[in-house]
mmCIF file as Biopython writes it, N, C-alpha, C and O atoms, coordinates in Angstrom:
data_model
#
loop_
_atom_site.group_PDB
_atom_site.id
_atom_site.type_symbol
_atom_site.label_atom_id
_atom_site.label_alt_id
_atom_site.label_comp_id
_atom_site.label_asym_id
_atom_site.label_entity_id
_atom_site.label_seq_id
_atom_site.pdbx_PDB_ins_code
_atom_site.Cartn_x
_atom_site.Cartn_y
_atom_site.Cartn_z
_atom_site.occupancy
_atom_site.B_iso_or_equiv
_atom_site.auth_seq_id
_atom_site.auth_asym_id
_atom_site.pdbx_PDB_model_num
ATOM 1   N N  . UNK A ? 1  ? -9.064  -15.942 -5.295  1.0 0.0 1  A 1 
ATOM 2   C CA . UNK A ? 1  ? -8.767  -17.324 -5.544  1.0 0.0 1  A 1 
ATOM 3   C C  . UNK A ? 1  ? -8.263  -17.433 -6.973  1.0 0.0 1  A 1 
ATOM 4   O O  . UNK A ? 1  ? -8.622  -16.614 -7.818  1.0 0.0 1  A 1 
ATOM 5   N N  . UNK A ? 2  ? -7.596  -18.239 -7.201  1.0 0.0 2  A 1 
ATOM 6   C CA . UNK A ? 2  ? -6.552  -18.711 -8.344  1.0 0.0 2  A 1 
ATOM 7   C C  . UNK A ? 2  ? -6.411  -20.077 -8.517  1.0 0.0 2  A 1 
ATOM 8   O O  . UNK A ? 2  ? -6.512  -20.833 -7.551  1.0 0.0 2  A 1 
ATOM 9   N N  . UNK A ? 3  ? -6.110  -20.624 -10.035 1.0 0.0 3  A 1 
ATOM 10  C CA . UNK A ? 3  ? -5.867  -21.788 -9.974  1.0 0.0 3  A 1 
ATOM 11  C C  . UNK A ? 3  ? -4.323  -21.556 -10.550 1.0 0.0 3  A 1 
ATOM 12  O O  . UNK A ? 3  ? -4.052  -20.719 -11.411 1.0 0.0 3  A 1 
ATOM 13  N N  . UNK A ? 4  ? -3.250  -22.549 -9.849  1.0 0.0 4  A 1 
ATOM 14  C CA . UNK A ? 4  ? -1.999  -22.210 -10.518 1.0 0.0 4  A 1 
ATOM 15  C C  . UNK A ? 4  ? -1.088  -23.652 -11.419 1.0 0.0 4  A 1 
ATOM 16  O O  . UNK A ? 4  ? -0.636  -24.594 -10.767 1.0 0.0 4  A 1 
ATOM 17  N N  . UNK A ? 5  ? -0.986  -23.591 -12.581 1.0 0.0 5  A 1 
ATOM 18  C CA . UNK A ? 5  ? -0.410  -24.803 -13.145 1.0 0.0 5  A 1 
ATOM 19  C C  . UNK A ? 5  ? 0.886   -24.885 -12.785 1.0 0.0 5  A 1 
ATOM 20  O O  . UNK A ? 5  ? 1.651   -23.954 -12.533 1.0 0.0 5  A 1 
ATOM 21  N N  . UNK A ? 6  ? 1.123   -26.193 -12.773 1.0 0.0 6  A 1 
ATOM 22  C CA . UNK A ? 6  ? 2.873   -26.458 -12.382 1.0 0.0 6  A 1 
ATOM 23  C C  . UNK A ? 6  ? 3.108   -27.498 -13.374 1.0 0.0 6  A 1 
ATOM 24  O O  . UNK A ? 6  ? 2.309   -28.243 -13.942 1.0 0.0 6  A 1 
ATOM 25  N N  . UNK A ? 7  ? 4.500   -27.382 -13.470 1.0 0.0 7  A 1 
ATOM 26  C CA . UNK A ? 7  ? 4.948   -28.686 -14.628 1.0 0.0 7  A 1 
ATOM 27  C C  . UNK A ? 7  ? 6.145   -29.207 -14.202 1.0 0.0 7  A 1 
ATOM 28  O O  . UNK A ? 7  ? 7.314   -29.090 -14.569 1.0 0.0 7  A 1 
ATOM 29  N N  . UNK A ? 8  ? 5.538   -29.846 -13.290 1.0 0.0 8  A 1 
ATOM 30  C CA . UNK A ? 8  ? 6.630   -31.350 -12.687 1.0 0.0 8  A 1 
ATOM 31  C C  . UNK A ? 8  ? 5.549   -32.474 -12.818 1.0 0.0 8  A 1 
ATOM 32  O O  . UNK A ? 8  ? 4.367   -32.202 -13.029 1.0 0.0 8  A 1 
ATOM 33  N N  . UNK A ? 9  ? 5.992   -33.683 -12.690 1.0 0.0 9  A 1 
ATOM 34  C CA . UNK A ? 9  ? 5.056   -35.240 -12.803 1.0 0.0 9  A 1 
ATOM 35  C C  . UNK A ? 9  ? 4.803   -36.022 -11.382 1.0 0.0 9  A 1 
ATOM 36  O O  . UNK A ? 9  ? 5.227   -37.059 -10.872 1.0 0.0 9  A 1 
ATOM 37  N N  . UNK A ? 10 ? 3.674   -34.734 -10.925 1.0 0.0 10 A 1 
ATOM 38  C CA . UNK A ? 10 ? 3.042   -35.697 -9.141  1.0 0.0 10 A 1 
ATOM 39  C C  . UNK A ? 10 ? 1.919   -34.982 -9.720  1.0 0.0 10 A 1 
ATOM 40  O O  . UNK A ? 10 ? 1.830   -33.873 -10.247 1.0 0.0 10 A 1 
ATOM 41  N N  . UNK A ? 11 ? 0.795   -36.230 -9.399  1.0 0.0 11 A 1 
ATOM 42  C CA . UNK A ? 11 ? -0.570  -35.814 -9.695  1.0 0.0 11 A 1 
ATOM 43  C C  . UNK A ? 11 ? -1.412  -34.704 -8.075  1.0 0.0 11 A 1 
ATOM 44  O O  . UNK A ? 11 ? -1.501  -34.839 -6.855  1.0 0.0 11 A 1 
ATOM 45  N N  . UNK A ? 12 ? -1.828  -33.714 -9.105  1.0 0.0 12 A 1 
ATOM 46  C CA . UNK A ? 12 ? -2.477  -33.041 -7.735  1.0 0.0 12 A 1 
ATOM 47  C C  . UNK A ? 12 ? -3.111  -33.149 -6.520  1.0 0.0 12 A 1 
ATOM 48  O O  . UNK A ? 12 ? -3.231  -32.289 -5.648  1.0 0.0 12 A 1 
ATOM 49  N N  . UNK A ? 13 ? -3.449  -34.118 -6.539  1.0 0.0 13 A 1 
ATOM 50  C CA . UNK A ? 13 ? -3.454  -34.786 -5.249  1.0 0.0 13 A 1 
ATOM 51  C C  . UNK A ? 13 ? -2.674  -35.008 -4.333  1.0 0.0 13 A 1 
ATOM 52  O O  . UNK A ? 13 ? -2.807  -34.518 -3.211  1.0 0.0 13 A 1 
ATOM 53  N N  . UNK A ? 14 ? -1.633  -35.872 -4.714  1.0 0.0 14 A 1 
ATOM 54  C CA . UNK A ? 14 ? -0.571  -36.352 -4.309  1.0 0.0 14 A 1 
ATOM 55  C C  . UNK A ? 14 ? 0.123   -34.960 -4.035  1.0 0.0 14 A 1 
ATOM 56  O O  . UNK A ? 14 ? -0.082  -34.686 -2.852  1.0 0.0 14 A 1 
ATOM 57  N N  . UNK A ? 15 ? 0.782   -34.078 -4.587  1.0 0.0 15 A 1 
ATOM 58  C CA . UNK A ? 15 ? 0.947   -32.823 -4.343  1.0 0.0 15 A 1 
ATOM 59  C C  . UNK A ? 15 ? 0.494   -32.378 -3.136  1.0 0.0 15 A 1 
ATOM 60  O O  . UNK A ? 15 ? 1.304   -32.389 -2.209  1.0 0.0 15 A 1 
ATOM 61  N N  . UNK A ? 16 ? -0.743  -31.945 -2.909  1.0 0.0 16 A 1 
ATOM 62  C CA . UNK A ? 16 ? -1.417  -31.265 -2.096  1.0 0.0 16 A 1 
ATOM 63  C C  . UNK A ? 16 ? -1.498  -32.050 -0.636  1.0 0.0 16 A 1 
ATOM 64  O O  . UNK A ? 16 ? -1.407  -31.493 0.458   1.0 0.0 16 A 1 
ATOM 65  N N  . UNK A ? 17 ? -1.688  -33.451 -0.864  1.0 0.0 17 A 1 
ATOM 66  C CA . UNK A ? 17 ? -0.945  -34.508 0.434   1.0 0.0 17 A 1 
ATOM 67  C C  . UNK A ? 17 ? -0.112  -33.926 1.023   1.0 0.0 17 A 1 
ATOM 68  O O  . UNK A ? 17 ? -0.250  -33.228 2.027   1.0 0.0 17 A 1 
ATOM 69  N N  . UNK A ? 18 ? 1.260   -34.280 0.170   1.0 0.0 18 A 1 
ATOM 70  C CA . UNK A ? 18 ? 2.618   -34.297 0.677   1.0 0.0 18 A 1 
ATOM 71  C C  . UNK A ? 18 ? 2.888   -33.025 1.329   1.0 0.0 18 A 1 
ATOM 72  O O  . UNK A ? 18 ? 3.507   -33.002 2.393   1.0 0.0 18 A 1 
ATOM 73  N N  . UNK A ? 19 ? 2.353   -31.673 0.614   1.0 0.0 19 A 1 
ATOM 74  C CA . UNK A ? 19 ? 2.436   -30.366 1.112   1.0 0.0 19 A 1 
ATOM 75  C C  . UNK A ? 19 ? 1.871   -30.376 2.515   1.0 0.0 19 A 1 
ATOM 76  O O  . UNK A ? 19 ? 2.738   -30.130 3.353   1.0 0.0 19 A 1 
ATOM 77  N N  . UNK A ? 20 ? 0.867   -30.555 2.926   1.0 0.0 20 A 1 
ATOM 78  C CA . UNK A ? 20 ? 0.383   -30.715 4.136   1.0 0.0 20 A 1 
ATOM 79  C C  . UNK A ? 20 ? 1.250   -31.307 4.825   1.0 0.0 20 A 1 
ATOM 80  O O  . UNK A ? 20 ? 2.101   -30.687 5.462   1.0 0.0 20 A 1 
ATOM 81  N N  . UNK A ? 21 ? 1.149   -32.835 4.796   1.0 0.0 21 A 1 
ATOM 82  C CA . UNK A ? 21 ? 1.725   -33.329 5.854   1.0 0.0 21 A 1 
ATOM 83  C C  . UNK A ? 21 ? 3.407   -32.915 6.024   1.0 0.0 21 A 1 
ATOM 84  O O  . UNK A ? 21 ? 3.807   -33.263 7.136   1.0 0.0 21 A 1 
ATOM 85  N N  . UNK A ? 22 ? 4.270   -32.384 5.345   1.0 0.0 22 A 1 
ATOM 86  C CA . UNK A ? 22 ? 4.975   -31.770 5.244   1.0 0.0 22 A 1 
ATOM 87  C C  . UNK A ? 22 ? 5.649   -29.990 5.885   1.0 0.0 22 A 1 
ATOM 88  O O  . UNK A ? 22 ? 6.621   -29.660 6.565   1.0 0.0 22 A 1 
ATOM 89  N N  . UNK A ? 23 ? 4.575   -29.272 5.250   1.0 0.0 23 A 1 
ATOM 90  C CA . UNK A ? 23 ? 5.196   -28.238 5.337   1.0 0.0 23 A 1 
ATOM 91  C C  . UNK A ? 23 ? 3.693   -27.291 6.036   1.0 0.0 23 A 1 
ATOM 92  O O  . UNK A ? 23 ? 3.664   -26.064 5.944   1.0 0.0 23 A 1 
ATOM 93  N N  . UNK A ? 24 ? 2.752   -27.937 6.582   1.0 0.0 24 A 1 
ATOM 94  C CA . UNK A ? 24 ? 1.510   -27.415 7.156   1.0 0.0 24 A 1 
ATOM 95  C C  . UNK A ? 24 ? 0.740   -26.757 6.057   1.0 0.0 24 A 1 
ATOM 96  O O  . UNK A ? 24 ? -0.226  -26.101 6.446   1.0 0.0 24 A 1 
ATOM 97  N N  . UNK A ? 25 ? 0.964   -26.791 4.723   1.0 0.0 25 A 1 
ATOM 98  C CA . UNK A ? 25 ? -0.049  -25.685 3.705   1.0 0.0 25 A 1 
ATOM 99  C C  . UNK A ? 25 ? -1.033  -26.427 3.019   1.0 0.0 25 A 1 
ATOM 100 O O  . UNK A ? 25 ? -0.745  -27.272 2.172   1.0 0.0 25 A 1 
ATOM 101 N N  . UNK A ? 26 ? -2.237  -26.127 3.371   1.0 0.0 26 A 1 
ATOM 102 C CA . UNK A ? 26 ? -2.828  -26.758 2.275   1.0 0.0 26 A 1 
ATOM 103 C C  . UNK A ? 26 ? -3.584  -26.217 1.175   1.0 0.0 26 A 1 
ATOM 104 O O  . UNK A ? 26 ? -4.516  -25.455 1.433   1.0 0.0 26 A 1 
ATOM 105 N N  . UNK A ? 27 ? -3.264  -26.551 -0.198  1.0 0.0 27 A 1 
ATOM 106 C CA . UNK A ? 27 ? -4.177  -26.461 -1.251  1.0 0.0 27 A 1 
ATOM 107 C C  . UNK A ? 27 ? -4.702  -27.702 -1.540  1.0 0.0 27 A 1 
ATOM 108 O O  . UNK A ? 27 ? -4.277  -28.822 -1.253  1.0 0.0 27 A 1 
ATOM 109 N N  . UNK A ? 28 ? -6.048  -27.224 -2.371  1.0 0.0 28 A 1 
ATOM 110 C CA . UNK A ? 28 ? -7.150  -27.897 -2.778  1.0 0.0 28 A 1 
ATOM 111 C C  . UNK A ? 28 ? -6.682  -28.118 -4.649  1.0 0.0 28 A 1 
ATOM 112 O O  . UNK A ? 28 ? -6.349  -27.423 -5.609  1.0 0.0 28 A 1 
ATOM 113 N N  . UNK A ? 29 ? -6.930  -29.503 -4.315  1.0 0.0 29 A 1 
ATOM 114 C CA . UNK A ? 29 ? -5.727  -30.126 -5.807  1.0 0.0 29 A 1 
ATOM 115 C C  . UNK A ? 29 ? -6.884  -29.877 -7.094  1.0 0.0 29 A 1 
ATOM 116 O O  . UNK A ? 29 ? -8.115  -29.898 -7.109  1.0 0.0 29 A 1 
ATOM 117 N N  . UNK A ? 30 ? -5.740  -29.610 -8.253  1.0 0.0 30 A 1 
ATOM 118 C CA . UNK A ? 30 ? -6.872  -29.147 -9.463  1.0 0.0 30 A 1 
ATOM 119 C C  . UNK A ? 30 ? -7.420  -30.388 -9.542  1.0 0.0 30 A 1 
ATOM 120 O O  . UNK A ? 30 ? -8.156  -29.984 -10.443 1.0 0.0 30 A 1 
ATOM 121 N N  . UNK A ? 31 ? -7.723  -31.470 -9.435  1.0 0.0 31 A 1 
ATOM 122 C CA . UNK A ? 31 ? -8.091  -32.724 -9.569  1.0 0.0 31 A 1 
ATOM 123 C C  . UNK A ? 31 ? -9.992  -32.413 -9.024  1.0 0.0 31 A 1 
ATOM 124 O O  . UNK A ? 31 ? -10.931 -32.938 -9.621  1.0 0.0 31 A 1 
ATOM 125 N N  . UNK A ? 32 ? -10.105 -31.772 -8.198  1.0 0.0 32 A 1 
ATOM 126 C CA . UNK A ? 32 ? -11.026 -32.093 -7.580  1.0 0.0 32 A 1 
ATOM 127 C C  . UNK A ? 32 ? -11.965 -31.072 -8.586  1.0 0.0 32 A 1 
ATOM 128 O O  . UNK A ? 32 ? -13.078 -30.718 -8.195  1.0 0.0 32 A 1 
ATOM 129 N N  . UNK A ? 33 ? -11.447 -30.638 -9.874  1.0 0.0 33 A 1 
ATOM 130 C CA . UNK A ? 33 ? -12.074 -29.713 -10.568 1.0 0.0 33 A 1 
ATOM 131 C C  . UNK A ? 33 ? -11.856 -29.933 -11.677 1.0 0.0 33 A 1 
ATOM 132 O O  . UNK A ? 33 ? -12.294 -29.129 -12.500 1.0 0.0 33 A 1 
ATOM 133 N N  . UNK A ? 34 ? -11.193 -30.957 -12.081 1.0 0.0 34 A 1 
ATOM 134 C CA . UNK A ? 34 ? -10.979 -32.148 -13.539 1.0 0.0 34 A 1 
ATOM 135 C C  . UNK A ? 34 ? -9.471  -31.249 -14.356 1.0 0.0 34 A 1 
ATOM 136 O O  . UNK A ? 34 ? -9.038  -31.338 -15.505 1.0 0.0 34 A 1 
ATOM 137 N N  . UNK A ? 35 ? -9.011  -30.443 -13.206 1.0 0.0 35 A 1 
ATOM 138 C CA . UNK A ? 35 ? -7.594  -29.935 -13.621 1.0 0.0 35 A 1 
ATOM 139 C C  . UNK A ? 35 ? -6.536  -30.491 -13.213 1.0 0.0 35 A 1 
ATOM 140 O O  . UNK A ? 35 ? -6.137  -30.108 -12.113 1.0 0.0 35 A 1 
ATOM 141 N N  . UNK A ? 36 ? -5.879  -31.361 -13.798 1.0 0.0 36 A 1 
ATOM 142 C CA . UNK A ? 36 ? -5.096  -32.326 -13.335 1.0 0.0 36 A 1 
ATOM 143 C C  . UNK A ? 36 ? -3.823  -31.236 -13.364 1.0 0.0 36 A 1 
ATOM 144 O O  . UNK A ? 36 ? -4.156  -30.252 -14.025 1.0 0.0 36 A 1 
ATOM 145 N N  . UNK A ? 37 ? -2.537  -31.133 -12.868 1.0 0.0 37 A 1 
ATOM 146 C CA . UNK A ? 37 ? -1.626  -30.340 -12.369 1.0 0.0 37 A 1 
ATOM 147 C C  . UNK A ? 37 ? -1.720  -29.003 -12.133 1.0 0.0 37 A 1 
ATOM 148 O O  . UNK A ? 37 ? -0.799  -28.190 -12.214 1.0 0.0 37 A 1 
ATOM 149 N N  . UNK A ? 38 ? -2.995  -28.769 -11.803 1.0 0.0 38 A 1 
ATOM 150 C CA . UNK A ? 38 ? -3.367  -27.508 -11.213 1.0 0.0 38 A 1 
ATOM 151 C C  . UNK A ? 38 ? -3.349  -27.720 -9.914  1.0 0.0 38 A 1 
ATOM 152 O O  . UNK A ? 38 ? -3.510  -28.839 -9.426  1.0 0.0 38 A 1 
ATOM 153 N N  . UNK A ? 39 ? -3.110  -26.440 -9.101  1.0 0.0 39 A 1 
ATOM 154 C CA . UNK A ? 39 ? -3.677  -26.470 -7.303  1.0 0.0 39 A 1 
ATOM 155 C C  . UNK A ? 39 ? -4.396  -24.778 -7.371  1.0 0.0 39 A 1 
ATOM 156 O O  . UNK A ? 39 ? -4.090  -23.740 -7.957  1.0 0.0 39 A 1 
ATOM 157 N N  . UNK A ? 40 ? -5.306  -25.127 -6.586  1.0 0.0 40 A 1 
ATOM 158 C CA . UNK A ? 40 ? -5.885  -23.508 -6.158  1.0 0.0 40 A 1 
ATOM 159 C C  . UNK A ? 40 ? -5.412  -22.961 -5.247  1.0 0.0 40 A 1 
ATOM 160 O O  . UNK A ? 40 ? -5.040  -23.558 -4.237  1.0 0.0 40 A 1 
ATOM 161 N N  . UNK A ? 41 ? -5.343  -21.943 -5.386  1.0 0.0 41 A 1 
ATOM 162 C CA . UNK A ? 41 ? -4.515  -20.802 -4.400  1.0 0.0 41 A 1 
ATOM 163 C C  . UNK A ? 41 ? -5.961  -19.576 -3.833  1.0 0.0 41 A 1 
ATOM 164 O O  . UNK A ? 41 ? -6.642  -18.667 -4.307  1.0 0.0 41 A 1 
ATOM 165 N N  . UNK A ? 42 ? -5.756  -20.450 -2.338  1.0 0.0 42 A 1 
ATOM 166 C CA . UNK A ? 42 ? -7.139  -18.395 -1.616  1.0 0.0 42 A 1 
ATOM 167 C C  . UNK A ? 42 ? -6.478  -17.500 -1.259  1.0 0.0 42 A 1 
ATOM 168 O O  . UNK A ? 42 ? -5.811  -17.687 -0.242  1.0 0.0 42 A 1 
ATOM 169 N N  . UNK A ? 43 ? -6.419  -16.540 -1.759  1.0 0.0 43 A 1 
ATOM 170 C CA . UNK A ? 43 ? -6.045  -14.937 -1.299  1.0 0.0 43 A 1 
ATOM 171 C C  . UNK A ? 43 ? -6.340  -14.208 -0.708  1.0 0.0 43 A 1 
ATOM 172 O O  . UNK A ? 43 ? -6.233  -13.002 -0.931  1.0 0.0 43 A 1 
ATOM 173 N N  . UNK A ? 44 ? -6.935  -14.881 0.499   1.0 0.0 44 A 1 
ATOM 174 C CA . UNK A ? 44 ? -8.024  -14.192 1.118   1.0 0.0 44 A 1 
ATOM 175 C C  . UNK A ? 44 ? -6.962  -14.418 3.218   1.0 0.0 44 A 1 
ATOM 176 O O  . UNK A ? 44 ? -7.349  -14.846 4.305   1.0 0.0 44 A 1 
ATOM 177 N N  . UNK A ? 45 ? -5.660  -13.850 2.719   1.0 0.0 45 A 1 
ATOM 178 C CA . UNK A ? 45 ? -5.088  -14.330 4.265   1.0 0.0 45 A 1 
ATOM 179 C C  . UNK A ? 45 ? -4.308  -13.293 4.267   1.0 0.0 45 A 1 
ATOM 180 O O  . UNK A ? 45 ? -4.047  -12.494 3.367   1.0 0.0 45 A 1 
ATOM 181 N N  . UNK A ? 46 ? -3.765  -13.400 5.926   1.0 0.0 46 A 1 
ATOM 182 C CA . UNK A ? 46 ? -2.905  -12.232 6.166   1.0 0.0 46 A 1 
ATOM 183 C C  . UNK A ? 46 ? -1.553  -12.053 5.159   1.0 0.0 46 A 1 
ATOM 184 O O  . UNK A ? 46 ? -0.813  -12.973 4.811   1.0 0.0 46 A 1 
ATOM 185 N N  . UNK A ? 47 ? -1.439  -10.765 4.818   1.0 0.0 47 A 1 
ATOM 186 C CA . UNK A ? 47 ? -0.028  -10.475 4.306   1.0 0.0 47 A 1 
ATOM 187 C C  . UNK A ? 47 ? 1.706   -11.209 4.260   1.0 0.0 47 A 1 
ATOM 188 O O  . UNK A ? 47 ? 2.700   -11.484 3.587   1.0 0.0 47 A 1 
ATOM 189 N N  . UNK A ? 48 ? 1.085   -11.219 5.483   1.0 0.0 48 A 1 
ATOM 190 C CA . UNK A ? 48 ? 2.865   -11.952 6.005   1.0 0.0 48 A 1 
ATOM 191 C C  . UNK A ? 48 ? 2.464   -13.471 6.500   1.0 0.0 48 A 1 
ATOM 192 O O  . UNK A ? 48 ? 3.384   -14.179 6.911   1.0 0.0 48 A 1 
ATOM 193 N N  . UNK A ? 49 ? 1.027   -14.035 6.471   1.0 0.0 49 A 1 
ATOM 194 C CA . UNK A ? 49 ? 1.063   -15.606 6.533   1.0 0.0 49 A 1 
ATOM 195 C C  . UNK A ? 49 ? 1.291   -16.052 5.093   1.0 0.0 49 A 1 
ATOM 196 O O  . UNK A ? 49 ? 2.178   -16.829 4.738   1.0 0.0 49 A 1 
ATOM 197 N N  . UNK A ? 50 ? 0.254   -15.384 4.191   1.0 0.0 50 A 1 
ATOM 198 C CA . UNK A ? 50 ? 0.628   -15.677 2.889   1.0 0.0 50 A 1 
ATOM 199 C C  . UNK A ? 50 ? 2.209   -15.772 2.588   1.0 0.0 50 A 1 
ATOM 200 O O  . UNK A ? 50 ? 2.776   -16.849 2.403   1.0 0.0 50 A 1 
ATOM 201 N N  . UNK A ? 51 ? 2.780   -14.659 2.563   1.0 0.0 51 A 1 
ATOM 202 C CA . UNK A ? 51 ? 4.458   -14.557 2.140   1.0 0.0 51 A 1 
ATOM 203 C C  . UNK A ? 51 ? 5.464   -15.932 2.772   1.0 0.0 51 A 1 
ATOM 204 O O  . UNK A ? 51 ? 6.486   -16.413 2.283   1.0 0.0 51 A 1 
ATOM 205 N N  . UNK A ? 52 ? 4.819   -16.261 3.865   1.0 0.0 52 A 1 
ATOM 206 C CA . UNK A ? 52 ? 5.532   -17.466 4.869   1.0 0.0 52 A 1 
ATOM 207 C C  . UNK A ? 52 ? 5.121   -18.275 3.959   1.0 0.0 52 A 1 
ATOM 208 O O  . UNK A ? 52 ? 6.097   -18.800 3.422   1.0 0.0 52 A 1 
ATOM 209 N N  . UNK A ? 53 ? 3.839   -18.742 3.389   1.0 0.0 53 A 1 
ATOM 210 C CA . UNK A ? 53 ? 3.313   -20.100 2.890   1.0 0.0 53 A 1 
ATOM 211 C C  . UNK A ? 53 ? 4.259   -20.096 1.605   1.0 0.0 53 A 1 
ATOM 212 O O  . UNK A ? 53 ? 4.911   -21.108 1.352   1.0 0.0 53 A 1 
ATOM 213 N N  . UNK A ? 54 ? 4.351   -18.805 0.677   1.0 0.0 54 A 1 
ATOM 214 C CA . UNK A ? 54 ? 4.709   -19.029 -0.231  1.0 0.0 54 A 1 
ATOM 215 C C  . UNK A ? 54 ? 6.244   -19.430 -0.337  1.0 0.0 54 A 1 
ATOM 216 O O  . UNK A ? 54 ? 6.712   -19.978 -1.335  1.0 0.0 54 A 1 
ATOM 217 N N  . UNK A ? 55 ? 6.952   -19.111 0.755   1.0 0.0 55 A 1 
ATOM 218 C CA . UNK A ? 55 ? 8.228   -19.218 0.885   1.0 0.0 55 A 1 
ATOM 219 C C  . UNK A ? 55 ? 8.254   -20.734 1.292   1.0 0.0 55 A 1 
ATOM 220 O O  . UNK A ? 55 ? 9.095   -21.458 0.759   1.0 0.0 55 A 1 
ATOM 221 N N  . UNK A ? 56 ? 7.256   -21.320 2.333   1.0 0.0 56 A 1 
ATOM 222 C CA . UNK A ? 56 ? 7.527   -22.508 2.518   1.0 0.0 56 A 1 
ATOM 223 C C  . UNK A ? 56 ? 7.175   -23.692 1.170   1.0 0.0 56 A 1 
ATOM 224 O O  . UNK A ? 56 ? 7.768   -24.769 1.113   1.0 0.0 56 A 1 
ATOM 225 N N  . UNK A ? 57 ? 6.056   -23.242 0.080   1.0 0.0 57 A 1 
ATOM 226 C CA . UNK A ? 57 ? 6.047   -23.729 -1.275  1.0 0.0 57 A 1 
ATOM 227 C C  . UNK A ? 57 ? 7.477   -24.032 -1.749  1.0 0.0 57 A 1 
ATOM 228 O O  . UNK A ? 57 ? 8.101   -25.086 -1.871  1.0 0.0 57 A 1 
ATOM 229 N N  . UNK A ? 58 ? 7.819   -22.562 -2.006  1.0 0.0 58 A 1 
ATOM 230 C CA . UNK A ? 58 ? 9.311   -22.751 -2.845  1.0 0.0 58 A 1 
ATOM 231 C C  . UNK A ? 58 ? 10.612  -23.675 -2.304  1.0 0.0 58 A 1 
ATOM 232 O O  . UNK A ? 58 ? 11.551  -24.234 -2.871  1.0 0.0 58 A 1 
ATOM 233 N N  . UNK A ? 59 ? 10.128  -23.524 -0.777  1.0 0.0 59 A 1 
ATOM 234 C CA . UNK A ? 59 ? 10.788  -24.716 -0.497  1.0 0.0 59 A 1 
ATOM 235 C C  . UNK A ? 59 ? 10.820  -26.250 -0.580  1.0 0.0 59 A 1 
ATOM 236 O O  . UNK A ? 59 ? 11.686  -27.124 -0.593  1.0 0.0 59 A 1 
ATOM 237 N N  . UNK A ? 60 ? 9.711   -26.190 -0.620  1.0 0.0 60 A 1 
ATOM 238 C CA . UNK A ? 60 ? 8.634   -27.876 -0.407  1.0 0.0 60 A 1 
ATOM 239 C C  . UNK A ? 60 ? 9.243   -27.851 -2.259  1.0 0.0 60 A 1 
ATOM 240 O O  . UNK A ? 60 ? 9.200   -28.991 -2.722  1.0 0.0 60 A 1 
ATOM 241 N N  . UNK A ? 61 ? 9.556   -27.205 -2.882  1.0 0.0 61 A 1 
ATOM 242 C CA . UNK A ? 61 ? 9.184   -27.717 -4.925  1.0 0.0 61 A 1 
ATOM 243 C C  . UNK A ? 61 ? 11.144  -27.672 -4.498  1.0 0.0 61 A 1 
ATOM 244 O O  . UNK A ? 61 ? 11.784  -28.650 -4.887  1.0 0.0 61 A 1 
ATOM 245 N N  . UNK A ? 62 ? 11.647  -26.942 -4.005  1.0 0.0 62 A 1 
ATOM 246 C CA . UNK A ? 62 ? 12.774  -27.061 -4.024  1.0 0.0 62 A 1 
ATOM 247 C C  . UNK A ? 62 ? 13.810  -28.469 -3.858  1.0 0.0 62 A 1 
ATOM 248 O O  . UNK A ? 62 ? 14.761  -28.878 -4.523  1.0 0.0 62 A 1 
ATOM 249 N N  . UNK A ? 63 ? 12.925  -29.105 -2.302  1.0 0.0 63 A 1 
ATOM 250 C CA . UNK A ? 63 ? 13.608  -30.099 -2.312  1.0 0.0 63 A 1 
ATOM 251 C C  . UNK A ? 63 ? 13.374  -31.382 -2.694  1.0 0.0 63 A 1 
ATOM 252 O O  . UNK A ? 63 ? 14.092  -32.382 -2.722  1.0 0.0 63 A 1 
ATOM 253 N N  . UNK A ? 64 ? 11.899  -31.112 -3.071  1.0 0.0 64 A 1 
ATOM 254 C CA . UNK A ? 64 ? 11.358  -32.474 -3.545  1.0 0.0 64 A 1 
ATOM 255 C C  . UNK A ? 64 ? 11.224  -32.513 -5.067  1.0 0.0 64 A 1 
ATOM 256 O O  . UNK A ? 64 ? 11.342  -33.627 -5.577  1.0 0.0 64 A 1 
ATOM 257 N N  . UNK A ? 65 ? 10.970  -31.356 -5.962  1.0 0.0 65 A 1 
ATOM 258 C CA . UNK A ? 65 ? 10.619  -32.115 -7.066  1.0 0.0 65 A 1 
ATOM 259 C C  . UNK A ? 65 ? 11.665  -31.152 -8.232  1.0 0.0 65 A 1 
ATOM 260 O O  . UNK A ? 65 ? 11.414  -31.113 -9.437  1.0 0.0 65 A 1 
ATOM 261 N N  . UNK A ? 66 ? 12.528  -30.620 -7.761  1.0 0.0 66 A 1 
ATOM 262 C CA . UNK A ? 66 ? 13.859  -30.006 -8.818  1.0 0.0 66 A 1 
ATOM 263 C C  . UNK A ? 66 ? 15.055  -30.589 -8.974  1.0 0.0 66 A 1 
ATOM 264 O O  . UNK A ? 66 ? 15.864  -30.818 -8.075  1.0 0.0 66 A 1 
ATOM 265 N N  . UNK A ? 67 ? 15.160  -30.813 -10.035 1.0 0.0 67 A 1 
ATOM 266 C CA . UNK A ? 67 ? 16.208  -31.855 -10.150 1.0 0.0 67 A 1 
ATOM 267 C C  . UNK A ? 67 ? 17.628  -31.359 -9.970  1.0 0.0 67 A 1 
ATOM 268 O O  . UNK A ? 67 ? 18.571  -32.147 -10.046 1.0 0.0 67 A 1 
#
């Protein structure tokens, strides 16, 4: 497990929402651990589900929050 900072302006929460209902992934928002633009990351999954999630991340930051 990991906590990972990001620096765009959606509070972690909101983040971790939109990801779900979106793109099926969920992280647990740094908020719920007084880390505001943090999300935690578990490492504890298959090889190639992980690699899918992370690809579907880069997509989810791609179209929503890069300018």
């Amino acid at each position: 497990m990991c906590f990972l900072k990001y620096g765009f302006e959606l509070k972690s929460e909101s983040f971790a929402k939109l990801l779900l209902v979106e793109k099926g992934i969920f992280f647990v928002p740094g908020s719920c651990f007084d880390k505001e633009y943090y999300f935690r990351l578990g490492l504890a999954q298959d090889s190639s589900l992980f690699e899918k999630g992370l690809s579907e991340l880069t997509n989810f930051v791609d179209e929503h929050l890069i300018s």
